[in-house]
N, C-alpha and C positions, 0 to 999 in steps of 0.2 A: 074414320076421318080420311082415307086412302081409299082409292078408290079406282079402277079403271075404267072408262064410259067407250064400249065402240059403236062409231056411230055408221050411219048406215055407206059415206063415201070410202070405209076403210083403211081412215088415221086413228091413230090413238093419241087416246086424253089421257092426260093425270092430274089429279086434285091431291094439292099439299095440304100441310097441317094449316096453312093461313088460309084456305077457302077457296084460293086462287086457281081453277082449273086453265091447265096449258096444256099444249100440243108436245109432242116430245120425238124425237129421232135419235135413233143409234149411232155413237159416234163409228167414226172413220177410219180405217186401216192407216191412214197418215198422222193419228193419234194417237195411235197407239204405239204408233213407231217416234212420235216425235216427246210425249208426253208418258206413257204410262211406263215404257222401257227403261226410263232414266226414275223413275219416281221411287222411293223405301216403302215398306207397308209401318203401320202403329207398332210393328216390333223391328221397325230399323232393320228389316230384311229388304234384299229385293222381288219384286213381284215375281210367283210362278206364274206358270200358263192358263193355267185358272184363273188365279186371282187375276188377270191381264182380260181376259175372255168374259169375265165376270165384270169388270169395270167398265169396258165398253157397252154392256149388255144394257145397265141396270144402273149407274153411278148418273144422275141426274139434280142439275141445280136449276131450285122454281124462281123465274125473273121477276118477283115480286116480292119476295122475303128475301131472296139469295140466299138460303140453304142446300146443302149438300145435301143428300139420300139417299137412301137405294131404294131403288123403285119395286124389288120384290118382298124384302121383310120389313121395308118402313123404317129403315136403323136411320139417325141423326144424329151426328155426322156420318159419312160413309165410311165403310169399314174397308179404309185402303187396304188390299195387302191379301184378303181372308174372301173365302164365299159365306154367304148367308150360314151354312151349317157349322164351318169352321170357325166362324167368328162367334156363333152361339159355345162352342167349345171352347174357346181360346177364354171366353169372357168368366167360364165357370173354373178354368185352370187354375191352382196355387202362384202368387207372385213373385217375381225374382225379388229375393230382399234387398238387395240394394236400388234396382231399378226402377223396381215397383211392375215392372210387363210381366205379361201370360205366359208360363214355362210350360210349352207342351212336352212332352219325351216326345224323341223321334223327328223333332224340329227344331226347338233352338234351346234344348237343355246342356247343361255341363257334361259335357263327356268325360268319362273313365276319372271323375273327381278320386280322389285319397280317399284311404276307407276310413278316417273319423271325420268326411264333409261329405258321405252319401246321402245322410239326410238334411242336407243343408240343400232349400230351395235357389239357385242360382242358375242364371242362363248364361248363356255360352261365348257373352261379351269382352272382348279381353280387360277393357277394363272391371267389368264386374269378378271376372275370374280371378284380377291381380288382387282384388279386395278379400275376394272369398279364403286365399290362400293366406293374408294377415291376420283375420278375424279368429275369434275363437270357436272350439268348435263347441264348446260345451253347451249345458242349459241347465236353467233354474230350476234346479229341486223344488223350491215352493210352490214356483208358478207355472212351469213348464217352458217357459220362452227362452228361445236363443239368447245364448248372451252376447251386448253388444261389445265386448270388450276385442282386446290384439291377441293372440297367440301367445302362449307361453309367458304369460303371466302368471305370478304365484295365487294372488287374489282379483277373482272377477267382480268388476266394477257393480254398483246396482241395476236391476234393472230397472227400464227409463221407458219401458209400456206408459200410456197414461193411466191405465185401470189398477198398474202397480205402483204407482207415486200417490196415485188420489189414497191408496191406503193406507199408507204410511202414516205417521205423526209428525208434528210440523215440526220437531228437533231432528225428525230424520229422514225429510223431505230433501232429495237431489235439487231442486228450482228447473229442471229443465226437463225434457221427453223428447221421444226420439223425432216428433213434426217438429221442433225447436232450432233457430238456422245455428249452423255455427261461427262461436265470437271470431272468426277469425278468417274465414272464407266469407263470410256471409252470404252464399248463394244457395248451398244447401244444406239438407236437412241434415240433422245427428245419426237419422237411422239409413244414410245412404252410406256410407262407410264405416271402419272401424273406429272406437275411439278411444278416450284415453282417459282418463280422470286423475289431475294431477296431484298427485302425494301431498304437495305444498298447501293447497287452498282449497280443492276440492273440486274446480272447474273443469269442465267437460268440454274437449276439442277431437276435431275430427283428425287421426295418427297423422296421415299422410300429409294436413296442414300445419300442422306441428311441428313438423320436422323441415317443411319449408320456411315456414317461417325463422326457423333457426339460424337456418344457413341462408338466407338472405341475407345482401350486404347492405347498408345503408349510409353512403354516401364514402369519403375517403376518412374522415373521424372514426374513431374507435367508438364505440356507442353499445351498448346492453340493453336497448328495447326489445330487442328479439330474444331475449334472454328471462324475460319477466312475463307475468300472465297478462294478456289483453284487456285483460277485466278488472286484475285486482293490484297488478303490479307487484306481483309475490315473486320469488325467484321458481324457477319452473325446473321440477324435480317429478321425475316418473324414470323407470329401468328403459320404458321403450327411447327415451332420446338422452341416456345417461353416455351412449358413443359420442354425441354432439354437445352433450355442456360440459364434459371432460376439459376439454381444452380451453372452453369457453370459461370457466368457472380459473382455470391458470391462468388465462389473459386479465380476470379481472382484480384477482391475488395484487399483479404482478403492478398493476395502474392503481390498484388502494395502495403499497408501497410508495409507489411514486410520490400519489398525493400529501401522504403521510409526512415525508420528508421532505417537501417544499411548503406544505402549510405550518411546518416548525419555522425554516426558512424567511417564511412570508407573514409570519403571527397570525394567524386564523384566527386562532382563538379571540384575539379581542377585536376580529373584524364589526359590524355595527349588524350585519346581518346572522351572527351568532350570536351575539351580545344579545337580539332581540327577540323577549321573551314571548312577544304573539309570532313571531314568525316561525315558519318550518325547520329552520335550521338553526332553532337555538340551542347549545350547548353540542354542537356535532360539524366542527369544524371538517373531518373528513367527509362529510354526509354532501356541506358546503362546496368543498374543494370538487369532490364528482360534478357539482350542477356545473361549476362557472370555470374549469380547467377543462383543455382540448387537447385530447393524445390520440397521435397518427400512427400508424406502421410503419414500420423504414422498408424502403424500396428493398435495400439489400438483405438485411437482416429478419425482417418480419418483427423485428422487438418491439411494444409500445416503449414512445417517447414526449416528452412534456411540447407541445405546438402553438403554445398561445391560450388564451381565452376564447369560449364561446361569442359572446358579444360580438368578436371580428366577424367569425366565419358568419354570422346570422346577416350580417350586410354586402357579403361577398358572393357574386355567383361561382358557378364553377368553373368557367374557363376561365377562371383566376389560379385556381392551384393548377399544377403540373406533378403528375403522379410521382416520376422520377427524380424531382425535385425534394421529396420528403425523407430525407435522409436524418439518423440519429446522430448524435454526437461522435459515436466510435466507430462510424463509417463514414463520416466526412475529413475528407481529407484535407479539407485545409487545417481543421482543427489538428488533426494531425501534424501538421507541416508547422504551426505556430498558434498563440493562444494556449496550449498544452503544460498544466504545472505538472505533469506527472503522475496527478491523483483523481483515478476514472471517477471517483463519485463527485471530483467537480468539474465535468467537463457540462455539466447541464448549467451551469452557468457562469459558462463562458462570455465577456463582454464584447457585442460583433459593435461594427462599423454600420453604419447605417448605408441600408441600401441606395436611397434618393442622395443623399447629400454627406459633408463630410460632418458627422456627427456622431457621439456612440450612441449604439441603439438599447429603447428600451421596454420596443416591445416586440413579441414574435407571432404575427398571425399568420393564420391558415396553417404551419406547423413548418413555412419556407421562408418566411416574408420577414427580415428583421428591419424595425423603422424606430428612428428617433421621436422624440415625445412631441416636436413639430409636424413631422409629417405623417406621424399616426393622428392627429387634431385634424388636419385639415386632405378630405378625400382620401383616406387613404387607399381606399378600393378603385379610386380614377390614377392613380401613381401608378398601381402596379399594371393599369393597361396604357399609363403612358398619356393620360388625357387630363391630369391633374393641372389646375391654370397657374401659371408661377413655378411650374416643375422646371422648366430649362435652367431659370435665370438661378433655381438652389441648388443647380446641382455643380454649378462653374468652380471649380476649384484651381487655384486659392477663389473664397466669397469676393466678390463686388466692394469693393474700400478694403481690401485687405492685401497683405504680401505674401502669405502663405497660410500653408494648410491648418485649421484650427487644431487637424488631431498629429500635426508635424509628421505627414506623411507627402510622399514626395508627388506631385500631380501626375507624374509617369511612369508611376506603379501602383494606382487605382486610378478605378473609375465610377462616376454615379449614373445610373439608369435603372434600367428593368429586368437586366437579368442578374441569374444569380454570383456571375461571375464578380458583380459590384460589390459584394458583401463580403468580408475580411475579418476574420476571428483576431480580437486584440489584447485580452489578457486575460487570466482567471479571476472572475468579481469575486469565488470566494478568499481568495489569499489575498487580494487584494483589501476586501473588507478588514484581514484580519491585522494587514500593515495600519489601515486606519486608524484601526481599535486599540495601537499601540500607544503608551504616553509618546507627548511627541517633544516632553522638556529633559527625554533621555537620551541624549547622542549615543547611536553606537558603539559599544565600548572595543577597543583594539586586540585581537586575540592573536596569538601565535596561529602559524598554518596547523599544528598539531592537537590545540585545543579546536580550532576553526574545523578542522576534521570528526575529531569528534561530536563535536555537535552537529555536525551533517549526520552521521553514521547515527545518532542515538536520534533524531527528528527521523530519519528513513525506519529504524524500528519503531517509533508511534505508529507510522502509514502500514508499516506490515500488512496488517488487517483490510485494510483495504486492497480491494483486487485490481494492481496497477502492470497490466502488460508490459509498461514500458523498466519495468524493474531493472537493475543494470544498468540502463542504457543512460548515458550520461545529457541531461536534458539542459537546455539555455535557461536560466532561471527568469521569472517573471516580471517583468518590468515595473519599478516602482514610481506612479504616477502622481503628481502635485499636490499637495493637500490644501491649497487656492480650491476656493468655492468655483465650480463649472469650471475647471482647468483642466485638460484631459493631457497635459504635456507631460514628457519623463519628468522626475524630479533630477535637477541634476548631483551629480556623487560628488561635490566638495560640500552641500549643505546638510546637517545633521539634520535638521527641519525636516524635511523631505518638501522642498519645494522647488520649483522650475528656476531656472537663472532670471528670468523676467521679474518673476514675484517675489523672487528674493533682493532683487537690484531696489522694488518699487516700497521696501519695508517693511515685507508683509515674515521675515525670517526675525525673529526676534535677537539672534545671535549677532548677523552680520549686516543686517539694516541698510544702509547702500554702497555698502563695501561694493569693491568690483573683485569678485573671486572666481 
């Protein structure tokens, strides 16, 4: 099919594989300087003087098919890199196992490997080197094949040859082989690096992707996808990344507590989507609590902390939160400063003031943003950048037809906008709930300061148990708020009721009806 015709004026012919005879000339000393000197050969070398000498010679492409050749052994495509004899060698060479290229000795094999990776085929790549020194060195007794497995494993994973899976039996079939991509790179093959086979589920991923995907971060939420298999969603257990779910596996201890003890809180259990018996989360209100509860890390502390709802953050982009902004309860200082009953395990819920406007807030998204049940309804994702329509006119305090401030705070010691400086911790909603929960046709009965003492002293030994830093330290007690429906005023201290001076003038005190007291 190759052929050379000389003809009697002293050019030379060449005839390709497509029929097409052309003329042909040697390329140029400015070609070789401008083109072959910069070019790699098929083993990602750079060209010797040979191969350089040889490419000019012999490397011809026919203007009718466009193929590359070489004009003296016929090879298609040309063998960058190799002359005719060498490339006949290179081709007969054992492959690098990771790479898959020609491992000659004396050119691009593994030098001075460790004496249990002498017989392991690898060339001289640093990353094929970095792999060769993870992988194992051993082989299958049965079969004879390298095993694909990591280093210092107790047990080697199966082998994943395809002529050793076809033999198996289908209960003891791997589903995968080393031409197979992996779930989780998906660009290359299983048998290009080392791999892993997870204890949990049985799945096959390649080490080095493994362990990145670990430690990938994903987004500023606390989140456990990288924590589970690609494929099956199993929790992902193997010794090679038991350093990396160590902490991982605490972090999520630490957020099922959490859940735990706000979905008692919050009645989970008789929510409508555990209630319901076709759906996924029936009878698994903590299972619930994971999907639709948001915990962030605190800037200071690294602790998870309870941040709102998913639902928020799914309509929010990200130059909505401010990283520095996500602070826990026990590193925010206002809470500190006021809102504080004394008792750390209710400071998660603490009742804030609403960011936009004067209102208590009652909901917390992005894990920064506290908003009343008005301005979380309407944009609340355009409020927090300030383009929400009707934001100025709610945020005027005292409101538009009124004399003052609904939550009887003074206009010149807050303020409503977009940062976080607007937002004011204003009492403990769980003591608060639990004044509620009180009969309220029992007035306070009058104690001496010495029983009034004791029963401080014997309610601070119930709290013991809980872990309250501020022990000792003598705290302002918590304000006890109206029991008028949507009334967020003090109640004031001559009504046993517990109701505001207002709503006790307007009849709503059943004692003193419109006494002026």
């Amino acid at each position: 099919l190759r052929r050379e015709v000389q003809r009697d004026d002293g050019d030379k012919w060449f005839q390709c594989q497509c029929g097409d005879t052309f003329e042909w000339a040697q390329h140029t000393e400015s070609t070789r300087r401008d083109h072959v000197t910069k070019s790699l050969g098929l083993d990602n070398r750079p060209l010797g003087l040979k191969a350089q000498q040889h490419f000019l010679k012999h490397r011809i492409r026919c203007p009718s098919c466009d193929v590359v050749q070489c004009r003296k052994c016929g090879e298609s495509p040309y063998h960058l890199g190799f002359t005719c004899d060498e490339w006949a060698e290179y081709v007969r060479s054992p492959k690098c196992r990771f790479c898959a290229i020609g491992v000659l000795a004396g050119r691009n094999a593994w030098k001075d490997p460790p004496g249990a990776y002498k017989h392991m085929v690898v060339c001289d790549a640093d990353e094929c080197v970095a792999k060769a020194k993870q992988a194992c060195a051993k082989t299958h007794d049965d079969c004879g094949h390298a095993c694909c497995g990591v280093a210092r494993e107790k047990e080697c994973p199966p082998c994943l040859h395809a002529e050793c899976e076809e033999k198996r039996k289908d209960e003891d079939k791997i589903g995968v082989t080393l031409s197979d991509m992996c779930g989780i790179c998906a660009i290359d093959d299983l048998g290009s690096a080392p791999v892993i086979r997870l204890d949990s589920c049985g799945h096959v991923f390649h080490l080095t992707c493994m362990r990145s995907n670990i430690e990938t971060s994903r987004g500023l939420r606390i989140n456990f996808r990288n924590c589970r298999c690609s494929l099956c969603n199993q929790w992902i257990e193997h010794p090679a990344v038991a350093d990396l779910m160590a902490p991982k596996k605490e972090l999520y201890d630490s957020v099922v507590a959490q859940v735990a003890e706000r979905a008692k809180v919050e009645d989970l259990a008789n929510d409508d989507h555990v209630l319901d018996e076709s759906g996924p989360f029936f009878g698994k209100p903590i299972e619930y609590g994971l999907a639709v509860y948001a915990f962030y890390p605190c800037f200071h502390c690294k602790k998870p902390y309870f941040g709102g709802r998913r639902a928020c953050e799914a309509n929010a982009g990200d130059e909505v939160v401010n990283e520095r902004e996500l602070l826990c309860p026990d590193c925010a200082p206002k809470v500190m400063a006021k809102g504080d009953c004394g008792i750390k395990a209710h400071r998660d819920y603490i009742v804030w003031k609403c960011r936009f406007c004067c209102s208590p807030a009652t909901w917390l998204c992005w894990g920064t943003t506290h908003f009343c049940h008005y301005c979380h309804e309407h944009d609340p994702w355009g409020r927090a950048k300030g383009k929400a329509s009707g934001q100025a006119a709610r945020a005027k305090c005292p409101p538009e037809g009124q004399t003052e401030c609904p939550l009887g705070l003074h206009p010149d010691k807050h303020s409503n906008g977009i940062g976080q400086e607007c937002e004011l911790p204003m009492f403990c909603g769980m003591c608060r709930d639990r004044i509620a929960a009180s009969p309220p046709s029992e007035p306070p009965r009058k104690t001496s300061n010495r029983k009034q003492k004791d029963d401080e002293d014997e309610h601070k030994n119930k709290d013991a148990k809980v872990d309250n830093p501020n022990a000792g330290v003598e705290l302002a007690p918590a304000p006890v708020l109206c029991h008028a429906r949507s009334c967020w005023k003090e109640s004031s201290r001559k009504c046993p009721q517990f109701f505001c001076r207002q709503h006790c003038h307007n009849g709503k005190c059943p004692v003193h009806g419109h006494s002026n007291h």
